[in-house]
Biopython code that builds the backbone (N, CA, C, O; Angstrom):
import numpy as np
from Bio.PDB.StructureBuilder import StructureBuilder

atoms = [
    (1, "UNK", "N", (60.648, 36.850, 74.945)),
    (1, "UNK", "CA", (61.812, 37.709, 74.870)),
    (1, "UNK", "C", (61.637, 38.839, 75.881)),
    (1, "UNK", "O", (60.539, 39.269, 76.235)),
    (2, "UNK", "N", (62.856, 39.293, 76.327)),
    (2, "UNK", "CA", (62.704, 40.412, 77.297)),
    (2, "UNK", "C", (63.561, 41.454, 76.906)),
    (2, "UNK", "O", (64.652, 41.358, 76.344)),
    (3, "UNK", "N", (62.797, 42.720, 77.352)),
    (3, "UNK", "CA", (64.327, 44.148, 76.848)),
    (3, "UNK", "C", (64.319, 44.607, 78.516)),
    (3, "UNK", "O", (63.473, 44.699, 79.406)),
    (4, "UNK", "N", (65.613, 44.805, 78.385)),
    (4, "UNK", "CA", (65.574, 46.065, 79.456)),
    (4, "UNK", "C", (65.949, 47.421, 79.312)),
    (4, "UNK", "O", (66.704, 47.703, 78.382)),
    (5, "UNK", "N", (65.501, 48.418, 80.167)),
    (5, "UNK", "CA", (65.282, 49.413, 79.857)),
    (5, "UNK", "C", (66.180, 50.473, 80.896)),
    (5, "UNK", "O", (66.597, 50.067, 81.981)),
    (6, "UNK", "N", (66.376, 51.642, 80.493)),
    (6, "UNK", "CA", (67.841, 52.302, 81.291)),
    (6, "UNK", "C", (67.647, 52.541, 82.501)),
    (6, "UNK", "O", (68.605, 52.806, 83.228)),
    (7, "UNK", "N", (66.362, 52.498, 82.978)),
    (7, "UNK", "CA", (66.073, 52.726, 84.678)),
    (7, "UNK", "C", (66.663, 51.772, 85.539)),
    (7, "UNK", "O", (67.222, 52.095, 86.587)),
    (8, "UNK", "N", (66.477, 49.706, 84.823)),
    (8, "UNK", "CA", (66.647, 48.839, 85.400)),
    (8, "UNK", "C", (65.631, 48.135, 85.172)),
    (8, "UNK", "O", (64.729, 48.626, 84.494)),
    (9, "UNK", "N", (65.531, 46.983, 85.612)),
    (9, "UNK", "CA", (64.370, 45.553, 85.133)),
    (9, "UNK", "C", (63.846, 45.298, 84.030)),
    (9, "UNK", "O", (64.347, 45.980, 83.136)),
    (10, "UNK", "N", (63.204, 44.743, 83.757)),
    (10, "UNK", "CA", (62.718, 44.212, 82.335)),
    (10, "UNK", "C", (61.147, 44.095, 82.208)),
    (10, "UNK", "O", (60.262, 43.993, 83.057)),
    (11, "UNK", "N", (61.134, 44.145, 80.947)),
    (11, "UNK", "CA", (59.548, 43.618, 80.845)),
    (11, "UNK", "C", (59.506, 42.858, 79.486)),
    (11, "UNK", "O", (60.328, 42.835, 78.570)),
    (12, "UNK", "N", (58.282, 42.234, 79.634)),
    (12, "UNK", "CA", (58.328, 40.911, 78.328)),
    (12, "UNK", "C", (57.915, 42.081, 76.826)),
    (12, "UNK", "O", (57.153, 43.036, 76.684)),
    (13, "UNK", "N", (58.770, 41.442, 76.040)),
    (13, "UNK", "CA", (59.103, 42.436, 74.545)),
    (13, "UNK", "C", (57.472, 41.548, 73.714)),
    (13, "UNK", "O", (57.365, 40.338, 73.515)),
    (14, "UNK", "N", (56.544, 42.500, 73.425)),
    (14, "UNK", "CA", (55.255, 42.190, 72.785)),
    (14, "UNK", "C", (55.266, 43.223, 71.865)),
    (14, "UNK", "O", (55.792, 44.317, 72.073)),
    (15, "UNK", "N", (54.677, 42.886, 70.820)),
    (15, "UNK", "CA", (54.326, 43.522, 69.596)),
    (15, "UNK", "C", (53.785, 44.955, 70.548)),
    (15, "UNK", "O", (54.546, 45.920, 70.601)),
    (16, "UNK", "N", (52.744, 44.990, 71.109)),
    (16, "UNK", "CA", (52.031, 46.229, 71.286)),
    (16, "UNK", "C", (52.888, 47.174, 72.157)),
    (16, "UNK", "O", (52.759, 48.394, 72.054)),
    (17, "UNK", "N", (54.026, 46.437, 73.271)),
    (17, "UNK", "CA", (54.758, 47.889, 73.238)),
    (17, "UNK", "C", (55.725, 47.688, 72.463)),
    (17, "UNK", "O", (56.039, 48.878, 72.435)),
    (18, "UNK", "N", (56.563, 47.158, 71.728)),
    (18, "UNK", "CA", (57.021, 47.468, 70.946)),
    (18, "UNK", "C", (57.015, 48.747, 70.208)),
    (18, "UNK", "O", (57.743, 49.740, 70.232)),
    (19, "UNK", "N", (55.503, 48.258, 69.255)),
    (19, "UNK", "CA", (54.713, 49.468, 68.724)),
    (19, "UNK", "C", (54.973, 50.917, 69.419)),
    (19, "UNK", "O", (55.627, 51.887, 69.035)),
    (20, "UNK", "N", (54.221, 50.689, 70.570)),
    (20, "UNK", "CA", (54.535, 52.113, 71.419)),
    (20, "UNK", "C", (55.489, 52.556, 72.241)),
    (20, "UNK", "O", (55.399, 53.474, 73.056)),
    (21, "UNK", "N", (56.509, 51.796, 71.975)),
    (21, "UNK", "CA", (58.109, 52.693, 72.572)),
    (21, "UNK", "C", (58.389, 53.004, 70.922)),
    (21, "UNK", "O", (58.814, 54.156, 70.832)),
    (22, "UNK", "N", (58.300, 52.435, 69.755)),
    (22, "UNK", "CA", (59.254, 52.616, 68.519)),
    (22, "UNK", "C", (57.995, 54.381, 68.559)),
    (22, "UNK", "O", (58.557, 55.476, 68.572)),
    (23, "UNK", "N", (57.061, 54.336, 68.567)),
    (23, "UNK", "CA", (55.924, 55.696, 68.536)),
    (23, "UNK", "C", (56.195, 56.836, 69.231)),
    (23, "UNK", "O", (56.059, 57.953, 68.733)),
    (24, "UNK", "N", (56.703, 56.569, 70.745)),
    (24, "UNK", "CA", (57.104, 57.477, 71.606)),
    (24, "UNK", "C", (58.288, 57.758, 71.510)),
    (24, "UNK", "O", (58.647, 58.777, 72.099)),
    (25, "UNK", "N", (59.411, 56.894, 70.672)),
    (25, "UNK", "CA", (60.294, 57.263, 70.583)),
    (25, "UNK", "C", (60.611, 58.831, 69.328)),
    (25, "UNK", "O", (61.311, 59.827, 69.144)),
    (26, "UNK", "N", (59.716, 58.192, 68.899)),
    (26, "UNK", "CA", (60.081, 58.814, 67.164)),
    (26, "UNK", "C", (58.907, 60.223, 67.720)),
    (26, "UNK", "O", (59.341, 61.370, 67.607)),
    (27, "UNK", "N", (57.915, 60.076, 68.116)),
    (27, "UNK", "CA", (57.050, 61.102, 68.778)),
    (27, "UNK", "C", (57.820, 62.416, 69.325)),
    (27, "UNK", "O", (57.787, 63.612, 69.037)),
    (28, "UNK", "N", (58.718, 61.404, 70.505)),
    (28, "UNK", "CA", (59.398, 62.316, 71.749)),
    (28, "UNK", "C", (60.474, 63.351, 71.056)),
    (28, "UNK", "O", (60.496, 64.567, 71.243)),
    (29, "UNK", "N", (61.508, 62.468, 70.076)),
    (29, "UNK", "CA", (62.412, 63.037, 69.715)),
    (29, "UNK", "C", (62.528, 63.403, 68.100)),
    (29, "UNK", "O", (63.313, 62.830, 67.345)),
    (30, "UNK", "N", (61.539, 64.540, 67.667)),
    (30, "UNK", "CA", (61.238, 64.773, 66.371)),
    (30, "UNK", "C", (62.642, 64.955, 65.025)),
    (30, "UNK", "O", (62.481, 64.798, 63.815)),
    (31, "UNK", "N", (64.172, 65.381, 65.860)),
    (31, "UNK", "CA", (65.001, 65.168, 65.210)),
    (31, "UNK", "C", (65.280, 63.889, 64.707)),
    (31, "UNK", "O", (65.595, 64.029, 63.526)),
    (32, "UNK", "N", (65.312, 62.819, 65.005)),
    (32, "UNK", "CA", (64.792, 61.715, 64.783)),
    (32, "UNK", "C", (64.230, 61.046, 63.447)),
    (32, "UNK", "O", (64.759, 60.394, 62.546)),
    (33, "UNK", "N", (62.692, 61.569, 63.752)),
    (33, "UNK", "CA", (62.469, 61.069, 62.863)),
    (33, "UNK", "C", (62.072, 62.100, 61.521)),
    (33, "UNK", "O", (61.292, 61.863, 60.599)),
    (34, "UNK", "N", (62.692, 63.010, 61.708)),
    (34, "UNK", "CA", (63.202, 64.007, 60.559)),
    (34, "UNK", "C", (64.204, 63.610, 60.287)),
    (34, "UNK", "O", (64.335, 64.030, 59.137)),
    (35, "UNK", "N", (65.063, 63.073, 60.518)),
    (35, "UNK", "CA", (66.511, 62.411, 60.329)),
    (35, "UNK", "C", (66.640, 61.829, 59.182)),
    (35, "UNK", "O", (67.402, 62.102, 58.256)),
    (36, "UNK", "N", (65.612, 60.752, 59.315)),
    (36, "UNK", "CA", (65.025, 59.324, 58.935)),
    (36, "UNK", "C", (64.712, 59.616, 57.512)),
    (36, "UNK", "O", (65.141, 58.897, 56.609)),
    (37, "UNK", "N", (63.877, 60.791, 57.271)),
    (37, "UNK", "CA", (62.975, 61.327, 56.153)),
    (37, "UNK", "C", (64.037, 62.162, 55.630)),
    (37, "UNK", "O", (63.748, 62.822, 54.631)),
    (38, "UNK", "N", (65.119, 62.260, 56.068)),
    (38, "UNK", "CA", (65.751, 63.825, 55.459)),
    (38, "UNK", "C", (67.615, 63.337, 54.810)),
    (38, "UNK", "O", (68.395, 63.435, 53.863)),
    (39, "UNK", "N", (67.408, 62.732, 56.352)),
    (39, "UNK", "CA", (69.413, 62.152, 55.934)),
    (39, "UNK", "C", (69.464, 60.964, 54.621)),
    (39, "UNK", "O", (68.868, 59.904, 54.426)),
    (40, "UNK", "N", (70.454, 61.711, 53.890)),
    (40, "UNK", "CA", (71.089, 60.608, 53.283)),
    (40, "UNK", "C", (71.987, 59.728, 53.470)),
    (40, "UNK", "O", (72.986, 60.251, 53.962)),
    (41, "UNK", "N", (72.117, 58.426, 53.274)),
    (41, "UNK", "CA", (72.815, 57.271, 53.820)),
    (41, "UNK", "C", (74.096, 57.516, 52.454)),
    (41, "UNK", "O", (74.218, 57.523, 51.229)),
    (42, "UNK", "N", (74.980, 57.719, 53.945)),
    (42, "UNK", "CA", (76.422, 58.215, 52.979)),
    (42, "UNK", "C", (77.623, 57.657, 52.513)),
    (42, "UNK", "O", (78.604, 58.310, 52.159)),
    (43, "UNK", "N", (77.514, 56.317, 52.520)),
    (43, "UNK", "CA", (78.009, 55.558, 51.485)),
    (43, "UNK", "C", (77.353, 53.588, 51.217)),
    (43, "UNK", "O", (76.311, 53.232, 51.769)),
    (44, "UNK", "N", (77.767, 53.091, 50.773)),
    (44, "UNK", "CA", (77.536, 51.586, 50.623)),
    (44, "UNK", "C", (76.846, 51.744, 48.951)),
    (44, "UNK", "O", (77.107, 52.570, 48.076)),
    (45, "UNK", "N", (75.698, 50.364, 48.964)),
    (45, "UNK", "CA", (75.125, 50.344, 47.895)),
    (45, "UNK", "C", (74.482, 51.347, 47.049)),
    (45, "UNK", "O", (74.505, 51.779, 45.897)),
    (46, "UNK", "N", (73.502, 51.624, 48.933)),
    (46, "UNK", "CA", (72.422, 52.596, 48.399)),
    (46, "UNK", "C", (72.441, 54.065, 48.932)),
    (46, "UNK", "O", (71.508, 54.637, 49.495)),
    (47, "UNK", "N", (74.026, 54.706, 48.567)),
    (47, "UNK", "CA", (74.486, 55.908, 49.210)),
    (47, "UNK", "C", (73.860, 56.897, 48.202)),
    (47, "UNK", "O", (73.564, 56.752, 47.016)),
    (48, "UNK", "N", (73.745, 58.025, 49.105)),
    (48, "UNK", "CA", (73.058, 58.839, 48.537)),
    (48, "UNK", "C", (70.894, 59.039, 48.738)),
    (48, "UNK", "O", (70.009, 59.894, 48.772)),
    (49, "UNK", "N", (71.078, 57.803, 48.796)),
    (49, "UNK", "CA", (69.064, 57.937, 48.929)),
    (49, "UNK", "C", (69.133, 57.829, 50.747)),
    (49, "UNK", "O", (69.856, 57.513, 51.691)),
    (50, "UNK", "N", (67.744, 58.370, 50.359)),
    (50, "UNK", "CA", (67.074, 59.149, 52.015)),
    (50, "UNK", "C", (67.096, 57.623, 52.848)),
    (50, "UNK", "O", (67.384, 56.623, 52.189)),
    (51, "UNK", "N", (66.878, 57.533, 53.863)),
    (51, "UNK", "CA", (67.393, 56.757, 54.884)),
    (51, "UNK", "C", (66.099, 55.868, 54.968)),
    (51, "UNK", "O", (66.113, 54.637, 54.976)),
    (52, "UNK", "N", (64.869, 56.741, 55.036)),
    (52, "UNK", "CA", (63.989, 55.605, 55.194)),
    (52, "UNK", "C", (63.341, 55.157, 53.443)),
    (52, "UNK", "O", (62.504, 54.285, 53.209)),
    (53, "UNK", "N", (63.859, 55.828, 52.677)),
    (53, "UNK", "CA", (63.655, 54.847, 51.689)),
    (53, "UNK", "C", (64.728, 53.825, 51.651)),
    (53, "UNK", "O", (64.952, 53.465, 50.495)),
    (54, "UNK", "N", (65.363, 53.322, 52.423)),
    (54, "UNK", "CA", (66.192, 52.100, 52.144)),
    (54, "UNK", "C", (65.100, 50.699, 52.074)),
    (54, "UNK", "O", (63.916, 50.631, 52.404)),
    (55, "UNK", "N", (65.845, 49.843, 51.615)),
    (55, "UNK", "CA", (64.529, 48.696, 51.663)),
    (55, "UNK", "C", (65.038, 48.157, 52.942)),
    (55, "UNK", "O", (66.113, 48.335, 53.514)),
    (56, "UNK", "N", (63.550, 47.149, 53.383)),
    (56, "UNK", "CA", (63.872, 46.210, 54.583)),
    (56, "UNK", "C", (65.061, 45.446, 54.115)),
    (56, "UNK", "O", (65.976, 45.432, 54.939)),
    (57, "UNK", "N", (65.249, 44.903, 53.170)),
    (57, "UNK", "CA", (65.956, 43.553, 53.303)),
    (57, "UNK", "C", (67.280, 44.040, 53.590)),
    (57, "UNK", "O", (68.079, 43.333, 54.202)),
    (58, "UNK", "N", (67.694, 45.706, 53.017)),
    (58, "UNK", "CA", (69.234, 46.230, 53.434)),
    (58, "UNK", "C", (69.524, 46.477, 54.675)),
    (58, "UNK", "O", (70.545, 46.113, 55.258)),
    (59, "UNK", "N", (68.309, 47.332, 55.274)),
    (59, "UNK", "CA", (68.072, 47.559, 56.673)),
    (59, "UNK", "C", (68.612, 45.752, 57.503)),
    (59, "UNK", "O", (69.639, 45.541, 58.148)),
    (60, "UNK", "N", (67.677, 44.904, 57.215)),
    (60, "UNK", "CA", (67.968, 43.725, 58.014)),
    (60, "UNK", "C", (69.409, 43.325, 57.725)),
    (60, "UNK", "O", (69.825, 42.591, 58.622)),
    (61, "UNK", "N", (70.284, 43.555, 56.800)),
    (61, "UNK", "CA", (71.234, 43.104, 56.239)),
    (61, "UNK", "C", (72.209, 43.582, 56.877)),
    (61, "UNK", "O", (73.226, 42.914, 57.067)),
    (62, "UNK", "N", (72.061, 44.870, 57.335)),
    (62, "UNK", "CA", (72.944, 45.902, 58.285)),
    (62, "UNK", "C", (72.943, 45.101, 60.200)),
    (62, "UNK", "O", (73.764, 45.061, 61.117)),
    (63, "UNK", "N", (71.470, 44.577, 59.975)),
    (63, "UNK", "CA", (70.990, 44.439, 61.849)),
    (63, "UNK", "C", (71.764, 43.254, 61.627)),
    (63, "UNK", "O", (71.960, 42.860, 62.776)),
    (64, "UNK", "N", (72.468, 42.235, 60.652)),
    (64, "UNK", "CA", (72.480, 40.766, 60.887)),
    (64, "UNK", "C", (73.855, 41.495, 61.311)),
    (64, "UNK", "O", (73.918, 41.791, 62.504)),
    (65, "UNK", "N", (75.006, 41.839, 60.480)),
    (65, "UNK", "CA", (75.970, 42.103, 60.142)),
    (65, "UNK", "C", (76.335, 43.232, 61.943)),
    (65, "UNK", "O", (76.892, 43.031, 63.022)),
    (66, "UNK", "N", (75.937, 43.838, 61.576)),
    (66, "UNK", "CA", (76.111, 45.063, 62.847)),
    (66, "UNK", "C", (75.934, 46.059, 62.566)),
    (66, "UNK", "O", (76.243, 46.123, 61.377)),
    (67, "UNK", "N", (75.503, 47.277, 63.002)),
    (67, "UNK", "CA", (75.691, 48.374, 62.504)),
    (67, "UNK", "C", (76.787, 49.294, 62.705)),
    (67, "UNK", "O", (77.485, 49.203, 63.715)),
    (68, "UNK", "N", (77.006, 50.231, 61.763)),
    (68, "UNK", "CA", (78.116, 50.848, 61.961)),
    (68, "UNK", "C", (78.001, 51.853, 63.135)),
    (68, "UNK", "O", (76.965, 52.027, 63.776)),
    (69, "UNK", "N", (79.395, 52.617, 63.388)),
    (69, "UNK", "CA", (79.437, 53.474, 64.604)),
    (69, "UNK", "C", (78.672, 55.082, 64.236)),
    (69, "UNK", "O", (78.327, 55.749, 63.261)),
    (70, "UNK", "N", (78.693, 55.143, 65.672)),
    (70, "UNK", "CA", (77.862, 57.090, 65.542)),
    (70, "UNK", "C", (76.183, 57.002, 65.228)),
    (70, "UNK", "O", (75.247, 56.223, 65.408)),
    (71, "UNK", "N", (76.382, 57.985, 64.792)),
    (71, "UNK", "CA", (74.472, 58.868, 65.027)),
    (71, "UNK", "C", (73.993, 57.520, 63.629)),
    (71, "UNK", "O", (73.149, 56.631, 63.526)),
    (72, "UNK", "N", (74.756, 57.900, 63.051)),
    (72, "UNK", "CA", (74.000, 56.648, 61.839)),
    (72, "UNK", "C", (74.036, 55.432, 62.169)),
    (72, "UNK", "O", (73.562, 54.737, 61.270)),
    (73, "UNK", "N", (74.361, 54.883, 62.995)),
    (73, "UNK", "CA", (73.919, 53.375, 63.778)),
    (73, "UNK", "C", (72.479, 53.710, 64.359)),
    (73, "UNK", "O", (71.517, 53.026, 64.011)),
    (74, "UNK", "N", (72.343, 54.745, 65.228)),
    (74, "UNK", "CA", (71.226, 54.540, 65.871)),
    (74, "UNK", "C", (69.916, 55.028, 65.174)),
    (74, "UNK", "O", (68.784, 54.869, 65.631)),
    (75, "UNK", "N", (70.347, 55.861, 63.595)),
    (75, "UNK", "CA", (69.202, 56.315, 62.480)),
    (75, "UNK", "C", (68.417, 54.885, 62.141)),
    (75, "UNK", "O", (67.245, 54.510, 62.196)),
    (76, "UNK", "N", (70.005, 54.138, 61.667)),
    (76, "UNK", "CA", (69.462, 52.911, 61.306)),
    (76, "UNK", "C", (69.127, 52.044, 61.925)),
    (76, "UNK", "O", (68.310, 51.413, 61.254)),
    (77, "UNK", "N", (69.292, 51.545, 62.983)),
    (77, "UNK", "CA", (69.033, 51.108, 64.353)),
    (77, "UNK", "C", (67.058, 51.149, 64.356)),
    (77, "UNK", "O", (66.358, 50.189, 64.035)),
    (78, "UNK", "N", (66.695, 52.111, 64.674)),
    (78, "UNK", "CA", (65.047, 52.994, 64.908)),
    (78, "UNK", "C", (64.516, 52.602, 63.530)),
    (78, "UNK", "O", (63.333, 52.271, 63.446)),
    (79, "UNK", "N", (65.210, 52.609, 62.558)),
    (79, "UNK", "CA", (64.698, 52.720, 61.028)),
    (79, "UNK", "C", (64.418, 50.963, 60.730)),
    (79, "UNK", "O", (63.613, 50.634, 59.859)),
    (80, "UNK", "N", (65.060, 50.067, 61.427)),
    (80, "UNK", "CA", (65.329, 48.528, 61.259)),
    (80, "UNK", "C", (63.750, 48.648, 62.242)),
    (80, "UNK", "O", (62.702, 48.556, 61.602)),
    (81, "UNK", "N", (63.697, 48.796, 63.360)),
    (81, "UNK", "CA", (62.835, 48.428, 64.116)),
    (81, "UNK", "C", (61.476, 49.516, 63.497)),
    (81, "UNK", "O", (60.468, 49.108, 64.074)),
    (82, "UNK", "N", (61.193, 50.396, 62.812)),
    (82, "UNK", "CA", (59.730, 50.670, 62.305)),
    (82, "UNK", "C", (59.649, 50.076, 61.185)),
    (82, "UNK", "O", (58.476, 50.014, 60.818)),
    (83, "UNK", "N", (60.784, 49.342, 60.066)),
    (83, "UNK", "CA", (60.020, 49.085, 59.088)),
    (83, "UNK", "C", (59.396, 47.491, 59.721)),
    (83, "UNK", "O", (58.292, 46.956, 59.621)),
    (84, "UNK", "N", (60.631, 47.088, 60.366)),
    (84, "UNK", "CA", (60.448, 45.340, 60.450)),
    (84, "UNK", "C", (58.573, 45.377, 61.419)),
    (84, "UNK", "O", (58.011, 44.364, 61.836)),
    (85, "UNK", "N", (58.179, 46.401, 61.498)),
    (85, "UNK", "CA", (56.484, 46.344, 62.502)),
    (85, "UNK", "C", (55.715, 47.149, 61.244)),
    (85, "UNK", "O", (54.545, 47.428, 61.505)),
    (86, "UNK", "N", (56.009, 47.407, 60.425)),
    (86, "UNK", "CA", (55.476, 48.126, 59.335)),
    (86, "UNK", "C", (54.810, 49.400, 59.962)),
    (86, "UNK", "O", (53.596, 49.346, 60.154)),
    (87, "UNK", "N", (55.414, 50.413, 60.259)),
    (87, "UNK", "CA", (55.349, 51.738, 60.672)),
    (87, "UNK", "C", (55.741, 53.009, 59.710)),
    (87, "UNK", "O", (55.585, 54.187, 60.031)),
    (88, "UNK", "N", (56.271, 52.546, 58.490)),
    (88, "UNK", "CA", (56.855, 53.304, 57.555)),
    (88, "UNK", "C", (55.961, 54.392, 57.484)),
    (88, "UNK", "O", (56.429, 55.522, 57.345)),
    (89, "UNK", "N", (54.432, 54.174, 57.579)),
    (89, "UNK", "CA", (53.357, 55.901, 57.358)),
    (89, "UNK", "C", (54.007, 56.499, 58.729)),
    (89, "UNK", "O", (53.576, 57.625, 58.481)),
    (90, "UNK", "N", (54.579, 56.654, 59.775)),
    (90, "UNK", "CA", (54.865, 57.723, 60.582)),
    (90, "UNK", "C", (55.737, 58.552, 60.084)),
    (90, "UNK", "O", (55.768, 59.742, 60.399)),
    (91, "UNK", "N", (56.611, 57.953, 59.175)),
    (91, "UNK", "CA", (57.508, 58.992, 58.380)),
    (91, "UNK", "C", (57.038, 59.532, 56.904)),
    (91, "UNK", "O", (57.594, 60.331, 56.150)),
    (92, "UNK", "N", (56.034, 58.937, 56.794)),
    (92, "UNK", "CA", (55.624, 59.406, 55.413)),
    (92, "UNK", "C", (55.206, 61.412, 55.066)),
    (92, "UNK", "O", (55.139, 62.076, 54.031)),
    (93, "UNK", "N", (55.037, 61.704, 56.389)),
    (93, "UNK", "CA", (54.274, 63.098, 56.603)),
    (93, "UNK", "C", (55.322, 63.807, 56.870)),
    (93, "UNK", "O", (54.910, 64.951, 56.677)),
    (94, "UNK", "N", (56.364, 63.881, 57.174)),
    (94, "UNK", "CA", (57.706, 64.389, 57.061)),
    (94, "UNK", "C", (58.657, 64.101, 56.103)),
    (94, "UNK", "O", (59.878, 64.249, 56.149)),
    (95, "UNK", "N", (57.881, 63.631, 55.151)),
    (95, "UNK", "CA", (59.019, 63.741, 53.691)),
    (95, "UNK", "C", (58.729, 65.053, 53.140)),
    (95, "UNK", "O", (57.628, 65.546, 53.385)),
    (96, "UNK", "N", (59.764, 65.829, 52.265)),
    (96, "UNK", "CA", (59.331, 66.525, 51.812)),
    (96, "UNK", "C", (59.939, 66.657, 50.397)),
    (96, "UNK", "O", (59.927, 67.792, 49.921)),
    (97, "UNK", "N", (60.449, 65.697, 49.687)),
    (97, "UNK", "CA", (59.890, 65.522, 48.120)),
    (97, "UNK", "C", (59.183, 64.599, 48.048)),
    (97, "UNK", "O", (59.156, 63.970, 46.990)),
    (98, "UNK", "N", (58.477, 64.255, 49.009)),
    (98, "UNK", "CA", (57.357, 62.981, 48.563)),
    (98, "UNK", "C", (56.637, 63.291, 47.342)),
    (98, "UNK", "O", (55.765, 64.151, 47.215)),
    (99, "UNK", "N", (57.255, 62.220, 46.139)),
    (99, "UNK", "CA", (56.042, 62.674, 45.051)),
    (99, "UNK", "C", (54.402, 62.792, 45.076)),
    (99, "UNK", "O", (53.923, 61.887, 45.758)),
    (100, "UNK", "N", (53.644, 63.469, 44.640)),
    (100, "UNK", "CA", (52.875, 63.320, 44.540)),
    (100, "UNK", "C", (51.820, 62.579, 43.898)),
    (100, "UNK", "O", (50.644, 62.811, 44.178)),
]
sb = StructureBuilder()
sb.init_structure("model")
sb.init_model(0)
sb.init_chain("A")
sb.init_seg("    ")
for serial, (resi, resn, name, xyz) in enumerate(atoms, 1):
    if name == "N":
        sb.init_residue(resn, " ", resi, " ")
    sb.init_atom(name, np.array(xyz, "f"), 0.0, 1.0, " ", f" {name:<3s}", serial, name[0])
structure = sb.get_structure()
């Protein structure tokens, strides 16, 4: 598989950058992934709960289907691609009712 990227050309899509564009992404742009940990998903099934507690299978359910328009396409968008690599501890440290 190949992505391309906004400069131009491509490079072959591998787990390990994968890993480290979904890292640098969420790294670079900390609104982001405070977003993730903070926004609530504001309507459907599971409206109301925080964004990255959604489960994978809704997340994938959204990527089959499409996602919807605006900033919450691309929450969920970033949020589809860290759980589906199991990255969920990068957001774990920016929750802040994480039970204890």
């Amino acid at each position: 598989m190949v992505w391309d990227h906004e400069v131009g050309g491509s490079n072959p899509l591998t787990p390990t950058t994968l890993v480290i564009s979904v890292h640098i992404h969420i790294s670079s742009d900390p609104p982001i992934s405070l977003d993730l940990a903070s926004v609530r998903m504001p309507y459907g099934k599971y409206a109301d709960y925080i964004l990255c507690d959604l489960s994978e299978h809704y997340i994938v359910g959204y990527h089959s289907k499409g996602f919807p328009r605006g900033r919450i396409a691309m929450l969920l968008s970033v949020l589809h691609e860290i759980k589906l690599n199991g990255l969920e501890y990068l957001l774990k440290p920016l929750r802040k009712d994480e039970p204890e």
